[in-house]
Structures are given as C-alpha cells and as structure tokens.
LUMDOVO-231862 format. One record per residue (C-alpha): residue in one letter; x, z, y. Coordinates in steps of 0.5 Angstrom, whole numbers. Layout:
N
a|X|Z|Y
...
// end
This chain:
839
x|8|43|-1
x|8|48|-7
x|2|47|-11
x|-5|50|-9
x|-10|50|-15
x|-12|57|-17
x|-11|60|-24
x|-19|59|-25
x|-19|51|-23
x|-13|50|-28
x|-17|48|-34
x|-20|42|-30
x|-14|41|-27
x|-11|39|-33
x|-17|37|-37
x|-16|32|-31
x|-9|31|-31
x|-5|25|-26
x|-5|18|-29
x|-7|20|-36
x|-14|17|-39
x|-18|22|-42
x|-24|22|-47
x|-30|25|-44
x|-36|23|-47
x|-39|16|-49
x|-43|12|-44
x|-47|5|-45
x|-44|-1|-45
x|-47|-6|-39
x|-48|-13|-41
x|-51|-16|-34
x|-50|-24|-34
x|-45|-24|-28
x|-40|-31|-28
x|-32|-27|-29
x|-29|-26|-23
x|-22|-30|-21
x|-16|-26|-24
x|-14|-19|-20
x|-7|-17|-18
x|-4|-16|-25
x|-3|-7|-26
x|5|-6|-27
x|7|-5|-34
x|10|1|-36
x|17|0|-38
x|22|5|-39
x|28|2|-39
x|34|5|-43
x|40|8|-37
x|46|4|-37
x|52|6|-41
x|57|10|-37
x|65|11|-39
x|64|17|-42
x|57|21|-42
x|57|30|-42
x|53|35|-45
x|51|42|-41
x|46|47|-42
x|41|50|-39
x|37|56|-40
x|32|61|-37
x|27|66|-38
x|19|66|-35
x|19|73|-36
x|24|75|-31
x|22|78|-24
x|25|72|-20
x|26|71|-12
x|23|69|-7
x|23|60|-6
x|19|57|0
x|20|49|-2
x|17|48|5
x|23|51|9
x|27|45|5
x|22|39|7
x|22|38|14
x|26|33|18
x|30|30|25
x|28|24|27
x|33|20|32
x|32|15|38
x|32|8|33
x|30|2|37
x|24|1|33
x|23|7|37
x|20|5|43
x|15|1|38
x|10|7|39
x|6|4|32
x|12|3|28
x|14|11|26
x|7|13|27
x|5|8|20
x|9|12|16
x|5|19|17
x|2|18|10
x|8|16|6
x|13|23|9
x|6|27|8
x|6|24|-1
x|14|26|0
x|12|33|2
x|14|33|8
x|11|38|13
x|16|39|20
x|19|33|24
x|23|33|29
x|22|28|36
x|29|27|39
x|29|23|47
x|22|26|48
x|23|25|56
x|26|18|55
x|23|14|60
x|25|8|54
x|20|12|50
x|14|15|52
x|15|15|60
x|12|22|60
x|15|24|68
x|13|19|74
x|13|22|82
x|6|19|85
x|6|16|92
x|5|23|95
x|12|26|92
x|8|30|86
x|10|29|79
x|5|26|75
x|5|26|67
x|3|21|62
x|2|25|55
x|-2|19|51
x|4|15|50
x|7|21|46
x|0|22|43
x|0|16|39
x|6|18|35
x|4|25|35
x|-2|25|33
x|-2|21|28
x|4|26|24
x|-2|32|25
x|-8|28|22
x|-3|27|16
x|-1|35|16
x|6|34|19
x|7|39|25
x|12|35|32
x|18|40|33
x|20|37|40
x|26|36|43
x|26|37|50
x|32|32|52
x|33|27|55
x|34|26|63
x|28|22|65
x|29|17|72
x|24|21|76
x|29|27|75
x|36|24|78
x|43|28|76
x|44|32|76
x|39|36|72
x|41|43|73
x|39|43|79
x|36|43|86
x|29|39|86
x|31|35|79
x|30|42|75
x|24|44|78
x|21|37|76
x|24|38|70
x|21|45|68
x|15|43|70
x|14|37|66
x|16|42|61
x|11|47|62
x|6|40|62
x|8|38|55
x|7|45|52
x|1|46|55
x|-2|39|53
x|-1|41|45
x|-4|48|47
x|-10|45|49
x|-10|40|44
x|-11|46|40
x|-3|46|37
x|-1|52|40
x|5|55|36
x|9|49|36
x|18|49|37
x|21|46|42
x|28|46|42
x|33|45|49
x|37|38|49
x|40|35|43
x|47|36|41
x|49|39|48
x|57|38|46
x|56|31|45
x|52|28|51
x|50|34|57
x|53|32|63
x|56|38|65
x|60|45|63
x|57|50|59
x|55|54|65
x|51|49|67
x|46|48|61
x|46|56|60
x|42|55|67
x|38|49|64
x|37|53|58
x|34|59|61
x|28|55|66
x|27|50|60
x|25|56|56
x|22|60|61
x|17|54|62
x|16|53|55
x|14|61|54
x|9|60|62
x|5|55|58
x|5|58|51
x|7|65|49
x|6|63|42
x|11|58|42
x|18|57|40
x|24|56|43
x|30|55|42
x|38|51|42
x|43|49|43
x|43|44|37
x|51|43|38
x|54|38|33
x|57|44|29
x|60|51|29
x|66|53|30
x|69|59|34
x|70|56|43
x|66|51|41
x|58|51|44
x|54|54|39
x|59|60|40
x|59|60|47
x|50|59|47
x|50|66|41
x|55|69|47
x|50|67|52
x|44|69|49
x|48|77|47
x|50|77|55
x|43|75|57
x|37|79|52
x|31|77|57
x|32|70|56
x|28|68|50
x|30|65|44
x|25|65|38
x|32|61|34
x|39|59|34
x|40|52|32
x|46|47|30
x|47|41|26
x|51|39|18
x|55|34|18
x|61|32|14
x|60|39|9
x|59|40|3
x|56|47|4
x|52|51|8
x|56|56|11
x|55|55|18
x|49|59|15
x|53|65|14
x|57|65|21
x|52|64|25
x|48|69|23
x|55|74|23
x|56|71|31
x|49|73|32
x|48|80|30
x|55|81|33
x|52|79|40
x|46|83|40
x|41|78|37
x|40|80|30
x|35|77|25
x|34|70|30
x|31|65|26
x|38|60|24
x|35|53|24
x|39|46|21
x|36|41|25
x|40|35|22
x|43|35|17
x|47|30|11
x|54|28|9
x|56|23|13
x|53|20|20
x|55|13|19
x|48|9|20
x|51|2|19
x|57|1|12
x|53|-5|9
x|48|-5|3
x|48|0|-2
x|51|6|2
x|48|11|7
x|42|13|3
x|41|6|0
x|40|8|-7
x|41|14|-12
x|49|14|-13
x|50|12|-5
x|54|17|-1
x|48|20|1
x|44|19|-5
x|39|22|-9
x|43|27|-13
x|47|29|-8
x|42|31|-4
x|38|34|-9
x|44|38|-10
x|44|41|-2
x|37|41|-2
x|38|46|-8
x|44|50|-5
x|40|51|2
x|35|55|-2
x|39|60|-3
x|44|59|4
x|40|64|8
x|37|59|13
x|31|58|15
x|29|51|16
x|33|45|14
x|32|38|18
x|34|33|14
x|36|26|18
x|33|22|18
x|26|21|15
x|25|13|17
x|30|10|19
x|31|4|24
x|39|3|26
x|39|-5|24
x|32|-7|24
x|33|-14|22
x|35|-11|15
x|32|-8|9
x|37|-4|7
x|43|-3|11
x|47|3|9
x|42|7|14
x|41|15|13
x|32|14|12
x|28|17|6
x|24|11|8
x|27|4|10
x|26|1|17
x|20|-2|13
x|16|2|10
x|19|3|2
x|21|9|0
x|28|10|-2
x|32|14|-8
x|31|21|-5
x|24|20|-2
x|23|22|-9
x|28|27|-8
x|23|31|-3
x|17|30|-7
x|19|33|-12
x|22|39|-9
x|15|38|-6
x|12|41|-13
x|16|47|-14
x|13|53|-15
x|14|59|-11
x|18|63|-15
x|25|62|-16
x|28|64|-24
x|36|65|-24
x|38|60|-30
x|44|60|-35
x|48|53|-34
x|54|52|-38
x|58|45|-38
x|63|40|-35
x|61|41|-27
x|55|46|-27
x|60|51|-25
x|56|56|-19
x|59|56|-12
x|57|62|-7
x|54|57|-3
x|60|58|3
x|66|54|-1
x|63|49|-6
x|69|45|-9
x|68|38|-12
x|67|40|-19
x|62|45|-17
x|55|44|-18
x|54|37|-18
x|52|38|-25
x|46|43|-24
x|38|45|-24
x|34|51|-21
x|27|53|-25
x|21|55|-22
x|15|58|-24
x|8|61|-22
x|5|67|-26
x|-2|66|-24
x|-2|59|-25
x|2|59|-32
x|7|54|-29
x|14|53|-29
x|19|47|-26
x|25|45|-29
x|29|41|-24
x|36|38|-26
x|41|34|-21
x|47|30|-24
x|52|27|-17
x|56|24|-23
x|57|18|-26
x|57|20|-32
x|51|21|-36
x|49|27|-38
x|45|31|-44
x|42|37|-41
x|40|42|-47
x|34|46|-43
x|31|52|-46
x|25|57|-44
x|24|63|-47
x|17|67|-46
x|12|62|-44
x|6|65|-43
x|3|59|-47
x|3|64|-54
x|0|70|-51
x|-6|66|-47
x|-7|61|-54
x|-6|55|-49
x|-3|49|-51
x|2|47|-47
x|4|40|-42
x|11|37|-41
x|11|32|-36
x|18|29|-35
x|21|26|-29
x|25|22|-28
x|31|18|-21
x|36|13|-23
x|39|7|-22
x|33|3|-25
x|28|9|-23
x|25|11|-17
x|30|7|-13
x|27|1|-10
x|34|-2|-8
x|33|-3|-16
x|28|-9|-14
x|30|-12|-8
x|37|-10|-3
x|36|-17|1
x|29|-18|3
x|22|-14|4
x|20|-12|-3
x|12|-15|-1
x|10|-11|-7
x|7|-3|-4
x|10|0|-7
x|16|-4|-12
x|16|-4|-18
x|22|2|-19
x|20|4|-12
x|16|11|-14
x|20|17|-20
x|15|15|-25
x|13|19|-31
x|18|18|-36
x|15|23|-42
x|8|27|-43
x|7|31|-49
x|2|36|-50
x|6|42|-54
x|2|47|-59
x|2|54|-56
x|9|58|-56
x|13|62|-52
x|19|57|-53
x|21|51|-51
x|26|47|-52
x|29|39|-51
x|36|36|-50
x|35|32|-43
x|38|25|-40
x|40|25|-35
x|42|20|-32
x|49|18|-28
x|47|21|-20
x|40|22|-23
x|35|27|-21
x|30|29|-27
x|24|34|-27
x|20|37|-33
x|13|41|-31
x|10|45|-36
x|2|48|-35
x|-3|50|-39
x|-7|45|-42
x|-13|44|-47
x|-12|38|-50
x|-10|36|-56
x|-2|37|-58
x|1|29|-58
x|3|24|-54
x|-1|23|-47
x|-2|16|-45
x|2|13|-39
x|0|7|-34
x|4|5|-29
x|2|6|-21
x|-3|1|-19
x|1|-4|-12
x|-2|-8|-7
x|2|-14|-8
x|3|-19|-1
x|2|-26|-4
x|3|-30|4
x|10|-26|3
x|16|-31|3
x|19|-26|-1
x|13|-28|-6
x|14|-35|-5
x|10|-37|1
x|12|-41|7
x|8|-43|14
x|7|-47|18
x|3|-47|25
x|0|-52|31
x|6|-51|35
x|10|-44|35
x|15|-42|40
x|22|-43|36
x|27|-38|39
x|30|-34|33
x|35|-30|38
x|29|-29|42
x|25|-26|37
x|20|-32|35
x|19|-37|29
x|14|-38|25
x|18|-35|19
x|17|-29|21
x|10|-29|20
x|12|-28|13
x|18|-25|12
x|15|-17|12
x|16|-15|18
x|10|-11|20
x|12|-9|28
x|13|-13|34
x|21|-9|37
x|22|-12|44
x|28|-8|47
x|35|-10|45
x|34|-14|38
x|28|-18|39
x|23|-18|33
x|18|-21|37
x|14|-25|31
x|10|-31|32
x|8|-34|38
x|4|-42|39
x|5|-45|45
x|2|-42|52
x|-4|-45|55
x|-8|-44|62
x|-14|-45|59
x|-16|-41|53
x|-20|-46|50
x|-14|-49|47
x|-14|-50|39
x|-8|-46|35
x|-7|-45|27
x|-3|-42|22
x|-3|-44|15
x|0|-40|9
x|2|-44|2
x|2|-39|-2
x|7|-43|-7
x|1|-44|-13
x|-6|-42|-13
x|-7|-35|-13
x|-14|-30|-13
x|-15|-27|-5
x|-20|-23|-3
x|-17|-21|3
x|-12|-23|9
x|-9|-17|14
x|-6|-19|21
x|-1|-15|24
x|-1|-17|32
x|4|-16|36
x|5|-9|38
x|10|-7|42
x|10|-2|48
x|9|-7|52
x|5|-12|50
x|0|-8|44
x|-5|-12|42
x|-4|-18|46
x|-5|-25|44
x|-10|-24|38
x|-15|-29|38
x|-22|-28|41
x|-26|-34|36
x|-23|-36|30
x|-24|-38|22
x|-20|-36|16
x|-20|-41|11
x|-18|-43|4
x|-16|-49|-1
x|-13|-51|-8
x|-10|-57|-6
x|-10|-57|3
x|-15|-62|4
x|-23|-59|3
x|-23|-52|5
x|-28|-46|5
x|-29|-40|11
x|-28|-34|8
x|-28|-31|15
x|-31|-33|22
x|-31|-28|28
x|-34|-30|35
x|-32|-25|41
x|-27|-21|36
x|-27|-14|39
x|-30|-18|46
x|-23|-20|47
x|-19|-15|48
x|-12|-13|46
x|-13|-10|38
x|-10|-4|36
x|-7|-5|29
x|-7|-9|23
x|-14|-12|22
x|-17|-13|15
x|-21|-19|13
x|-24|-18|7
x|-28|-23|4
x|-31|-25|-4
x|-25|-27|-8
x|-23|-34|-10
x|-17|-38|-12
x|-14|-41|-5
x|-6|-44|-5
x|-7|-46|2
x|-10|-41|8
x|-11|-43|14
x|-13|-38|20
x|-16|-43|26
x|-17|-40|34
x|-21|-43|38
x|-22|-38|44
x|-15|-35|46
x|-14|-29|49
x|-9|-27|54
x|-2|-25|52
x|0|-21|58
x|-4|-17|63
x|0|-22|68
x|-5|-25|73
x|-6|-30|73
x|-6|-30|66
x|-4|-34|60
x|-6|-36|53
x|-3|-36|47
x|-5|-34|39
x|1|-29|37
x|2|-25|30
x|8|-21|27
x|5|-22|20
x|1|-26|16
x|-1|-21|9
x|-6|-24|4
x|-8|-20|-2
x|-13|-19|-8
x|-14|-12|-8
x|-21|-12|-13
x|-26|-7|-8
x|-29|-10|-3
x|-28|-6|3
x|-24|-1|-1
x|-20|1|6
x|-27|3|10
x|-24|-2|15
x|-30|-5|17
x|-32|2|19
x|-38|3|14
x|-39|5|6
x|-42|-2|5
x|-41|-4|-2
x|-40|3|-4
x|-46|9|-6
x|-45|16|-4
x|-48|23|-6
x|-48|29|-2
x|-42|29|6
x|-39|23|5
x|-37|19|13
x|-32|13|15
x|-28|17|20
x|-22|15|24
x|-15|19|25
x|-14|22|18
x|-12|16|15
x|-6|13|11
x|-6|6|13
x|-11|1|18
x|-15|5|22
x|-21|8|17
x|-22|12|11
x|-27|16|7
x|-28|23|7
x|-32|28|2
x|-34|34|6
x|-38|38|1
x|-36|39|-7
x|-41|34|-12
x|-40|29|-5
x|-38|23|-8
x|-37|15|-7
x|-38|9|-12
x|-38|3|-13
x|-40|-2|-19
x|-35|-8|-20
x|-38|-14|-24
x|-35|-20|-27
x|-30|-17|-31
x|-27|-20|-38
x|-29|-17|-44
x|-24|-12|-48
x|-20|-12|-42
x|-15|-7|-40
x|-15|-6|-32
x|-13|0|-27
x|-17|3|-22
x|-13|7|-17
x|-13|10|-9
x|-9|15|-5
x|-12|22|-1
x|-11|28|0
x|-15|35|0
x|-16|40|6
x|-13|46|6
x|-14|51|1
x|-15|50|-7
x|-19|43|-10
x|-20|38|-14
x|-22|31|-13
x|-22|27|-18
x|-22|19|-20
x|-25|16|-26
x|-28|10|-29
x|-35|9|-33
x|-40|5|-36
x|-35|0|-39
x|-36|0|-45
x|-32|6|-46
x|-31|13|-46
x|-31|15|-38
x|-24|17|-36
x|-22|21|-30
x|-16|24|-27
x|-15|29|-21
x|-12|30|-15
x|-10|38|-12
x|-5|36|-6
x|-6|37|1
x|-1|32|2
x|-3|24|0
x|-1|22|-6
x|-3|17|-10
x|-7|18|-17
x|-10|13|-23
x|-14|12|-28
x|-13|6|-33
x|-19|3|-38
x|-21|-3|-42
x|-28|-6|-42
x|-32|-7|-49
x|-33|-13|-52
x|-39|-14|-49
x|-37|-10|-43
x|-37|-14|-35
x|-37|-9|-31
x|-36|-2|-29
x|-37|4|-25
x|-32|7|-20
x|-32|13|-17
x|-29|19|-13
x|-32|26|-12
x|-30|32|-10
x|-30|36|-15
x|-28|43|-11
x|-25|45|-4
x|-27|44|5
x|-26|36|3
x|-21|30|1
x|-20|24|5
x|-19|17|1
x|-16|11|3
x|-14|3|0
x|-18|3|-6
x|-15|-2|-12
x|-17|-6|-18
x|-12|-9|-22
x|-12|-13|-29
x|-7|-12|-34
x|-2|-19|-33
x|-3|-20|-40
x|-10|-21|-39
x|-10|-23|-33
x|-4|-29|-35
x|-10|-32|-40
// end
C-alpha cells in the first residue's frame, strides 16, 4: 500500500529506520549469574554478491524533477490478484495460510474463481423438503482469513453446482441459482462486508454451455440477485479470454448498450499472450459507443502466457523467466498509465503440480509458501508514493511505447519516479527485461532536502538472479529456511546524504533485474548506515536440513499419498483429490489405547526449542488422527531421553485446526521422539478406527519462548497499557498479540547469552488503518538501545541487530506502538550471528 506516515511522524520514522541499528541512549550493562543458553538459530549474513557477467553490458539514463506538478498514481489499482481452481484448492487451510504473505506483498484484492463448485466450498444443497440450503462456512474459512489480513474477496459466481442440474439458464436451475447468489451477497453484508465485487462466470467463451443469448439471461438474474441483496455491491462480466471484434466480450458491451437497465458496475476481460494494454483502449471505445461510458475496465487475469507446467525455471520461476520479474515490473508499470482500473494478476499462490517446488507455474508465491521473484516485484510497487513524475530516460531500450503497441525493444529497459510532497519522499523505480546488465545513470533535481536543511536517505534495492529470487536457493526440494536466504530483495545500499536539492548515482541494474531507490528525510548523520540480514525461522526436522524419520508402523503407499518421508519433506497440507499428498499415517487400530511413535534424527545435534505439528488437514478429514495423550521427547545419542512436552486429553480429542505449536526450554537433541499413547479417531466412520497421522513434522530453535502467542497467553512476556492475544488477525498459527493504545507494549528479558556477541531480534506486524508507528527495539545488553520501526498496514517483517557487552548476558526485548488505532505481531525470534554461534 502507499505509504501512510504523516508528515509530523516522518522524523520518528526515519529516526527509527527499517533493519538499521540506532544509537539512542546508554543504558546499564546486566550481569545476572545465568548458565549461557544452547546455541540460537544462526542470523543470515549480510552478503552481497557481485552480479554475474553478462555478453555485453549498457548504459542508459534516467532523469526527473521533484518540482514537477505530476499525475496521479493508484499502486493499489495494480496490486490485486485471480486466484484459479488449483487442486490444493479444495484443502480449505492451504490458500488461507498465505494471507499474510500477499498481505507484506501489497496485495489488497483477490479474485475467488469456482465459488459454486461443489468440489470446493459445497455452498447449495436441496433439503429433504425440496428448499435450497446454503452453507457459507466452508468459503468462510478462506475468505475470512484474506479479510483479517486487509485483503478484499472478488467473487466469481461460477460454476454450476450438482443442486442446479443443466441447463442453468433456465427454469428451476436458475431460480436456485439466482437465490444462491442473492444468499452469498447477503451472507458478506451481514458479516459486515457490504461493497464487495461479484463478477458473472469466468471466461464465458471457453467454458459456458451455451449460446451468448443464454448467458445475457444468466447475466441479468445473476445481477439482479446481487443488487436485491446489496445495492452497494458491484457486478459485472463477462470475463471473456480476450477482446476482439464478434468476439463475446463484444457481443456483452452490445448487450449492456441494448439493455440499460440491466446493472453493470464494470466491464471485465482477461490479458493473455499481449505485451501491451490495449484491450484497455478498445474496450473503453466499445463501451462509449454502446451507451455505457465511463463503466469501470477490469483486467481480471492477466500475465504473458497461461502455461502452468513448462518445467523448472520457467512460467514465473525466477527473475529472467518468461514471466519473471522484470517483465512483470515492465507491465506493472504500463498498466499504470493503460487507463485501466483494476488489473488482477494470475495467479498469487499457485498449486498446478503440487507435488513440485518449482514447476514453470504462474504464482507470486510457490505451491508451498515461498515467495518468488516477483512477489518482490509487487512489494515494491506496494512502496510507490501517490504521485507520478514524468521522467527522461535515454539509452538502448528505454525507448517510450504509447502503451497500445509495445515493440521488443520498447520499454524493457525503463523506471517511473514517484514522490510525495507532504512527506519528502520520492521512489525511483528501475526494471531492465534484458540480459544484459545495465548501468542507469539517475539524477533528480529539486529535492526539497536543501530548502528543509534535511539531511537525506537512500535506500536501494535490489531483484536479481541471486537477489530476492528464492529459486536461487533451491529449485528441486522445499527451502526449509522461512524465508530462504535469497527469497526477499534485500537492501543493497543505505546512505544518509547531506542536505542537497540533488542527487545523483549511476545504478546497476542487473540482466532481468528489478531495482528501487528510496529517498526520505533523515536526522541522522550523512554516512554509511549499517545493514543486518532478515532474521528466518530455520525447519531442522526438514530432509531438506539433513533429517530422516522413522515410525512405529506407517502406511507405505506413496501413490496413494502415504509414507512416512513425508513427514519431512516440507509439505505443510494433507491434498486428497486427484494427486494425493495425504502424509503420514500408522497403522489403524479398533482400539485407541494402541501405542505409535515418530522419531526425527535431526543428521547432528542441534538447539530445539520448539516442535510445530501439521495435522492432516484436508476438507474431508481436517484434524483427524492427532493423538489425544502424547510425549515429545529429545536425545544426543537415542538411548536417554527428556520429555520437553506431555499432554493428556489434547484439545479433549477433538479433530485440531491447524499447525500446533510446542514450545519448551531450549536444548541440544539429535533424535525427537513424539510418542502417542491415546489415538484419536481418524474419520467420522462409525464405528470408528484409530490411528496417529500428520502431514509434517517441523522443529525449530526460534529463541523467544512463546514468541508466536500459540498458547493463547502473554506468559513469558510483560505488558503496558492494551496489550491481549487474540485470534483472526494472524500471520501464521492460530494466535498473535495486538497493542491497542499508543505506549502499549510487550517485552520480554532473555538470559543466557554470550558475552560480546552479536544477535538479531526480529518479528512481523502490521499497523491498523490510518497513520502509526510501532517500533521493535533491544536494550540493557551492555549497549546503547536500538530500535527500528514498522508504518505498514500491511505485514511486514522488521528488525534490530545488537551485540552484548563483555559482561552482558541478557537483554530486554520489546515492541511498542508508538502511534496510531493498534498494531498486531506475531513469530518473534532470536537469532545468534553464525560466527558466534559456530564457537
């Protein structure tokens, strides 16, 4: 989202700036008699690696002045996208635990296809007296969870449901249908979502079963539904394929001219195999000539090519892929200036082969939870201020297409600048779809640094082949580091400049590389700015890591979706349907008191201090098979063994919802050992059977204890003014914190560390909505306190790095809103820089 600070907050925002340590002032230096913990998670170092050579490299320019009035820019209208009907689908916690990571992207709209596919959310049903029924929950535990992250559902009424037989145009079938429809707008008013989007079907000229005359009917109830249950809500259609003249989005405009009272809040077509926006341009000539001037022109899919299945490294794999970063940063841009007004970008988490980490799909996040290339693309588009200045760029493909014809070597080397005046700041953004790189020579002219006496900061950016491209760390297996060490752009210079009305600087960017430069006031002294690498939480029970695993007994039918490997292998969710990834499974028993065990060897001994369980969690089996009485266990040598954890009567041996989380104090294990001894039922068949089933076995050593807030307390934490665990608004689990009155605060006082060591305090959140500031921060470790801020309201990760005195064994940790409604955090960690941690 564009930023929300406020001109007065600007100064505590920079004094508080993202991943750089500041001096503030000196406290006292700790020195309590605490045996040093076992060795955290290693901090990631800062490395920037040089960019690979290319055949030739350019040279191009870029120029703008702050001073120019400018137009308008809405990054929002860019930052929305269609989500198609993947299998993974049909698992109703797969898409739903990825809200948060569209959320950090920007993303603020996305489109649900298949919304009456019984395969999916089952919502029709005709009772025993011939009434239709409708069941909202199933699609409620998708949309519910985008909403709590700030994400608005588009819904696309499609596809025909088994309690509407064909055709569905007509007779009995359509009355089902209009009132199914007119149920599921009712269902978000009363949630309290009125204003939402409902788009009629999903490309009517691939796959509805009928002539164009047929669906103009379906059209016009399917509206009209939508309208009897909110007039504030928007519909519209047809969402044909593409545009073009006999075609039916042609014959829709016709029908919508012929037929003004039928309502039409927007016209509606996809983008595939273009290079340019000019559906844009026709469409709205088509619709002033029919009578509907001024209707609204949505994109609701778009990209390059469709193709979801080329191999890894293609579709939108990596940074110089077909549909990679820079070319998407390239129609990201044009689309700005194309006249469209909301632009759906397909697809955001893709699940074509969900058997594979990377497989040539389309998503801006993998079918397991990484973000690619491009995710970074969006972010960034997702941190352009709200004004657009025209720019002067020269050099070997920089020349400027009209947006309608854009030829090969057009554009593909470029920037747009953006800026706000009330808040100083302006956005330079470059993309080269070459494969060569290039060096951009950037100037700007008439900052407003000189005349506020400001100094100044520049914050660079940067998407390459080994640079916010995760396909860099791994291509064949799930990455078990979240996130991977190349997976998010990093920051690639900060520079604090003295106070000019100019600002010069001759950029590389990289062959298919995407690179941003962020200028804002700043009140610190003009130099270098320290930089730390993003803290990640690091799966050690991964085979990825080097684990294997054992069980008991295990049902061994990989064709089916069973083995025990798969306890390991980084797939978090049970899919059921047509390619089964079902997890682990013991044997079944009649009785429940049966005894089963999994047992992890972690490769080498390792600190743990915590153990997160994905259940089996598809539609049809969510939670079932979690043991009711069970131990988790550690050992060095797989002879002695500790309980770290023991439940009895876990949630009263009921089906579970979601990951569970196990924290306990940190130790040195190379074996666990989770050990059931009271099974629970792995069905709703009566009489039921019992067995102990998981999709994933994770282990971790995240340094705060109950950092996550899963045991759905602050115990291990204090807290000042509004501080509660809630559930809903979360990034991962089931629980977070939320501050809900400026000066509210957490914190948290962690002993046992080393001496002159150098760790990294990090966490996510997200503010609410309006301006604030939330700030993350480390004191009494022998050093000066640091801190660093957050003003997103969308999640986004932030962190501090500090290094304890010589005498220094601990240190406060704390987050506060500073400013603003509330904030709301979540996954606290602690990491150790490797070094130290090696010793």
């Amino acid at each position: 989202m564009p930023r929300l600070a406020t001109a007065a907050a600007l100064s505590a925002i920079l004094a508080l700036s993202a991943c750089a340590p500041i001096e503030l002032s000196p406290t006292p230096t700790p020195t309590p008699d605490v045996p040093a913990q076992p060795s955290f998670a290693p901090s990631p170092v800062t490395v920037d690696p040089a960019e690979a050579a290319t055949a030739s490299t350019g040279t191009a320019s870029l120029s703008a002045d702050f001073a120019a009035e400018g137009t308008v820019f809405d990054p929002e209208s860019l930052l929305k996208a269609s989500q198609g009907g993947y299998e993974p689908m049909s698992n109703l916690n797969w898409f739903a635990a990825q809200a948060s990571q569209l959320s950090s992207m920007g993303i603020n709209e996305i489109r649900l296809d298949h919304i009456f596919n019984d395969n999916f959310y089952n919502i029709i049903s005709i009772g025993a007296d011939g009434v239709p029924v409708y069941d909202f929950s199933r699609l409620d535990q998708v949309v519910s969870p985008l909403m709590a992250a700030g994400i608005d559902p588009f819904f696309v009424l499609a596809y025909r449901s088994n309690a509407t037989p064909a055709p569905l145009y007509s007779g009995s079938s359509l009355t089902i249908w209009a009132g199914a429809v007119e149920a599921l707008v009712a269902h978000y008013r009363d949630l309290g979502h009125p204003g939402l989007s409902y788009e009629v079907w999903n490309e009517v000229d691939v796959s509805w079963p009928g002539p164009f005359t047929t669906y103009a009917t379906f059209y016009t109830a399917s509206a009209e539904a939508v309208k009897r249950a909110d007039p504030t809500a928007k519909v519209g259609g047809a969402a044909a394929s593409d545009l073009g003249s006999g075609t039916w989005s042609t014959k829709f405009i016709d029908f919508l001219g012929a037929n003004p009272g039928v309502p039409a809040d927007f016209f509606s077509v996809h983008s595939y195999r273009r290079g340019n926006w000019e559906p844009i341009t026709t469409s709205r000539a088509l619709l002033a000539k029919a009578g509907r001037p001024g209707l609204p022109v949505l994109v609701t899919e778009w990209n390059l090519d469709s193709s979801m299945d080329s191999g890894a490294g293609t579709g939108s794999d990596t940074n110089s892929s077909v549909n990679g970063s820079s070319y998407i940063a390239k129609r990201m841009a044009l689309a700005a200036k194309s006249g469209g007004d909301k632009f759906f970008y397909f697809s955001p988490v893709e699940g074509f082969d969900h058997t594979k980490a990377y497989n040539g799909d389309l998503g801006l996040v993998t079918v397991d939870g990484h973000r690619k290339s491009l995710g970074n693309v969006f972010q960034m588009f997702s941190e352009l201020e709200n004004t657009l200045v025209a720019p002067t760029i020269s050099g070997n493909g920089t020349a400027q297409g009209n947006n309608t014809g854009i030829g090969m070597d057009t554009d593909n080397l470029s920037g747009i600048v953006t800026k706000s005046a009330e808040n100083q700041t302006a956005t330079v953004l470059l993309w080269n779809n070459t494969p060569n790189n290039t060096t951009m020579s950037v100037s700007l002219a008439n900052l407003p640094y000189a005349a506020s006496e400001s100094n100044f900061r520049v914050v660079e950016k940067t998407i390459s082949s080994t640079k916010g491209n995760g396909f860099a760390d791994t291509s064949t297996v799930v990455a078990p580091s979240y996130p991977s060490a190349s997976e998010n752009a990093p920051v690639t210079s900060d520079t604090v400049l003295a106070s000019s009305a100019d600002f010069a600087k001759d950029v590389l960017v990289p062959a298919n590389g995407v690179v941003t430069l962020t200028l804002a006031p700043s009140e610190a002294e003009a130099g270098e700015q320290a930089r730390s690498a993003e803290p990640a939480a690091i799966n050690l029970a991964a085979a990825a890591s080097g684990a294997t695993v054992t069980a008991s007994t295990s049902i061994e039918e990989p064709d089916n979706g069973w083995a025990v490997t798969r306890l390991t292998d980084g797939e978090r969710h049970a899919i059921e349907r047509t390619v089964p990834a079902r997890g682990w499974s013991s044997a079944s028993h009649t009785v429940a008191t049966e005894p089963e065990s999994v047992n992890v060897d972690l490769g080498a001994t390792k600190s743990v201090d915590t153990v997160v369980l994905w259940p089996r969690d598809s539609q049809e089996f969510d939670g079932t098979g979690f043991p009711t009485d069970f131990t988790i266990e550690g050992s060095v040598d797989g002879e002695e063994w500790t309980t770290a954890v023991t439940e009895t009567g876990y949630n009263g041996g009921l089906p579970v919802s979601g990951a569970q989380t196990f924290s306990f104090p940190a130790a040195e294990y190379r074996y666990l050992r989770m050990t059931a001894t009271l099974l629970s039922p792995e069905s709703t068949v009566v009489p039921p059977t019992f067995g102990f089933q998981l999709a994933e076995f994770e282990a971790y050593r995240l340094g705060i204890p109950n950092g996550g807030f899963e045991e759905g307390t602050l115990d291990g934490w204090s807290s000042t003014g509004v501080a509660n665990v809630l559930a809903g608004d979360i990034r991962s689990g089931a629980k977070a914190v939320q501050l809900a009155k400026p000066g509210s605060a957490v914190s948290t006082t962690v002993e046992g560390l080393l001496p002159d060591t150098t760790y990294t305090f990090g966490t996510h959140a997200r503010l609410g909505k309006g301006a604030g500031i939330a700030t993350i921060s480390a004191s009494e470790f022998g050093g000066d306190r640091v801190a660093s801020s957050f003003t997103s309201t969308n999640w986004a990760s932030n962190w501090v790095t500090f290094t304890t005195g010589p005498d220094a064994t601990s240190a406060v940790l704390e987050f506060t809103l500073e400013s603003g409604s509330k904030v709301t955090a979540d996954d606290f960690i602690l990491t150790q820089a490797a070094a130290a941690a090696a010793e």
